[in-house]
C-alpha positions as CSV (number, residue, x, y, z in Angstrom):
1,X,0.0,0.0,0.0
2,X,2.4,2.8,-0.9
3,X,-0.7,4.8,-2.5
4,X,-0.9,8.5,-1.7
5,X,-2.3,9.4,1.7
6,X,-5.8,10.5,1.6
7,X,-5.4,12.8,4.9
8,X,-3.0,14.7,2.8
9,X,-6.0,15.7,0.3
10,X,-7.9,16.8,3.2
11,X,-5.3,19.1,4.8
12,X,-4.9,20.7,1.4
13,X,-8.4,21.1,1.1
14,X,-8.6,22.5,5.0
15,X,-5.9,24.3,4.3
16,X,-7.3,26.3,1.6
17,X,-11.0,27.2,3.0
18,X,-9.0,28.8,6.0
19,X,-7.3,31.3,3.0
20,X,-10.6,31.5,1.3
21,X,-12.4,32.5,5.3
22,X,-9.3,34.6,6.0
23,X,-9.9,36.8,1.8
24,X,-13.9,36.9,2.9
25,X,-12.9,39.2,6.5
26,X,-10.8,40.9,4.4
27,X,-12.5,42.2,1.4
28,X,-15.5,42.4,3.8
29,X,-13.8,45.3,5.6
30,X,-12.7,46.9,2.7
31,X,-16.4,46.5,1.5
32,X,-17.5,48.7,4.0
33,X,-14.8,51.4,4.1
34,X,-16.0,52.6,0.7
35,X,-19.6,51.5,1.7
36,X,-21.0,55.0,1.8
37,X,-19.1,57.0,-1.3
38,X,-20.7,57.6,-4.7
39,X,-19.0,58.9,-7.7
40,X,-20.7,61.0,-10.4
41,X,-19.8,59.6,-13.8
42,X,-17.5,62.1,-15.6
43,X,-19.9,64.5,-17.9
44,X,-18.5,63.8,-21.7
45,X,-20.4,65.1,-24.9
46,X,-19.1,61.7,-27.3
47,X,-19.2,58.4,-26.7
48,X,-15.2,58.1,-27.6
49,X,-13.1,56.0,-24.8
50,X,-11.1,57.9,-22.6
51,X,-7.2,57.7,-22.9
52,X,-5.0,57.8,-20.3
53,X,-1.8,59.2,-20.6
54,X,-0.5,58.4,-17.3
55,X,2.3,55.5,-16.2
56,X,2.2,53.9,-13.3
57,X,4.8,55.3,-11.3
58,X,2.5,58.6,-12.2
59,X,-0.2,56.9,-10.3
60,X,1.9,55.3,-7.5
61,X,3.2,59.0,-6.7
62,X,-0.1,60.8,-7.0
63,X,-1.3,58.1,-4.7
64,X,2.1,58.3,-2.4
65,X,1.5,62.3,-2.5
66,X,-2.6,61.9,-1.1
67,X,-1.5,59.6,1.4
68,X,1.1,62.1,2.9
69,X,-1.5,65.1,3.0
70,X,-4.0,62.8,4.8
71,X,-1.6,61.3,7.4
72,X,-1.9,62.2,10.8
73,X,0.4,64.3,12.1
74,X,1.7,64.9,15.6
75,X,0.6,68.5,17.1
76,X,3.9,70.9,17.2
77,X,6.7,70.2,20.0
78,X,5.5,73.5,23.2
79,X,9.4,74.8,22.2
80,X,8.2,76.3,19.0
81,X,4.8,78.0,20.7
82,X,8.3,80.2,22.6
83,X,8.1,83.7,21.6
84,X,4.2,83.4,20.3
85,X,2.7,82.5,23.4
86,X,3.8,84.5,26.5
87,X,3.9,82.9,29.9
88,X,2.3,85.7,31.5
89,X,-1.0,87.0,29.9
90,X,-1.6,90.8,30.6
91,X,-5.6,91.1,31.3
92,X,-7.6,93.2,29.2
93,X,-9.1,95.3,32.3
94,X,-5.4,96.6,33.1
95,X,-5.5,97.9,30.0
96,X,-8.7,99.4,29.8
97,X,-7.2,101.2,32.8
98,X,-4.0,102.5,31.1
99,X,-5.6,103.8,28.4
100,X,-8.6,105.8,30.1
101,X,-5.5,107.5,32.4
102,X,-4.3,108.4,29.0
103,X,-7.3,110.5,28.9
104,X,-7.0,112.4,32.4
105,X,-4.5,114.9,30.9
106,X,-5.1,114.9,26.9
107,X,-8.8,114.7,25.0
108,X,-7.3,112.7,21.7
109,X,-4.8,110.2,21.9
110,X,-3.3,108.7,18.6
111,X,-3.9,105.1,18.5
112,X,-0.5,104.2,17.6
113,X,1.1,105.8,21.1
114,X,-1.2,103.2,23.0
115,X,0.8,100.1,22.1
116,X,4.6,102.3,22.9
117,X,5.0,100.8,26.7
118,X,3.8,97.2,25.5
119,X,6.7,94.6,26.4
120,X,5.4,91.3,24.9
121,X,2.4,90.3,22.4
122,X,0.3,89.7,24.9
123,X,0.4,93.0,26.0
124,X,0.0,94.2,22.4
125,X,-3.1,92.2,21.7
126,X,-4.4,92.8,25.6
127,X,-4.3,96.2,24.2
128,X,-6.1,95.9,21.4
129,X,-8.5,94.0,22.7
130,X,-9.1,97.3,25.3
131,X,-9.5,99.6,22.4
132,X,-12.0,97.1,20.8
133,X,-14.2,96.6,24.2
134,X,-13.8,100.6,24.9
135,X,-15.4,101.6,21.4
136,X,-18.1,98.8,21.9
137,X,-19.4,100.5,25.6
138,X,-18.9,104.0,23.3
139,X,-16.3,105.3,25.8
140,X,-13.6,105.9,23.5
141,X,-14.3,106.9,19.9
142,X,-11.9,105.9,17.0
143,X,-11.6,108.7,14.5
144,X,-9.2,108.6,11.4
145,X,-7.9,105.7,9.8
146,X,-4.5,103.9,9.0
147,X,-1.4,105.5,11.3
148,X,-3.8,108.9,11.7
149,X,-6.2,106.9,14.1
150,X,-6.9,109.0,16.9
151,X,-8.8,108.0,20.3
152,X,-11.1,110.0,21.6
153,X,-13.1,110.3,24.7
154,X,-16.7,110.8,24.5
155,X,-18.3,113.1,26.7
156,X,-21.2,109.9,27.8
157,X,-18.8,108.5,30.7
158,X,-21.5,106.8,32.8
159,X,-20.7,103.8,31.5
């Protein structure tokens, strides 16, 4: 008896439904990733083929090139926020302060003078922000435009 072994058929046979099972899972999942896109047919006036002039290292890269934009990437290291981002935030009432004791000795002030004792961006946009919340309650009024912007104080200080 030095016939072929009948198990071995099996196996082979075993063997190969687990590959099949295995292919199903996968092109199942990749069934559903695309599950929920449609594509409009391209719009074309004849009925001629469409010829493609591209290679396939031309797709490979435009493909290579998508998948690079759409990676995730990791958010910037805090050393690069240095210099943007101050420590030490100035509030936006200190400045509302500075700029009204502007007014206790001069009507106008020119908009530009406001931001001359500023040390750091915070204090620069701190200071803007002041001028913007100031105009908004109508205690200051901005007159002028460009570097000729003046501040001035309205005569309604109740506010």
């Amino acid at each position: 008896e030095a016939g072929e072994d009948p198990r071995a058929g099996l196996v082979e046979m075993l063997l190969e439904y687990q590959r099949l099972k295995s292919a199903t899972a996968f092109f199942a999942e990749k069934n559903e990733t695309g599950r929920d896109i449609y594509v409009k047919p391209p719009e074309r006036q004849d009925d001629a083929p469409v010829e493609y002039h591209h290679t396939v290292n031309d797709l490979i890269r435009a493909a290579n090139k998508m998948l690079r934009r759409t990676k995730r990437r990791l958010p910037p290291p805090v050393t690069s926020f240095q210099g943007i981002v101050g420590r030490e935030p100035a509030p936006v009432e200190g400045r509302v302060t500075a700029i009204l004791k502007r007014f206790l000795y001069r009507m106008r002030v020119p908009f530009m003078r406001l931001f001359d004792d500023a040390r750091n961006r915070s204090e620069i946009v701190a200071t803007f922000l002041a001028v913007l919340e100031l105009s908004k309650t109508r205690r200051i009024r901005l007159e002028g435009d460009g570097e000729e912007m003046e501040l001035m104080l309205t005569n309604d200080n109740t506010k």
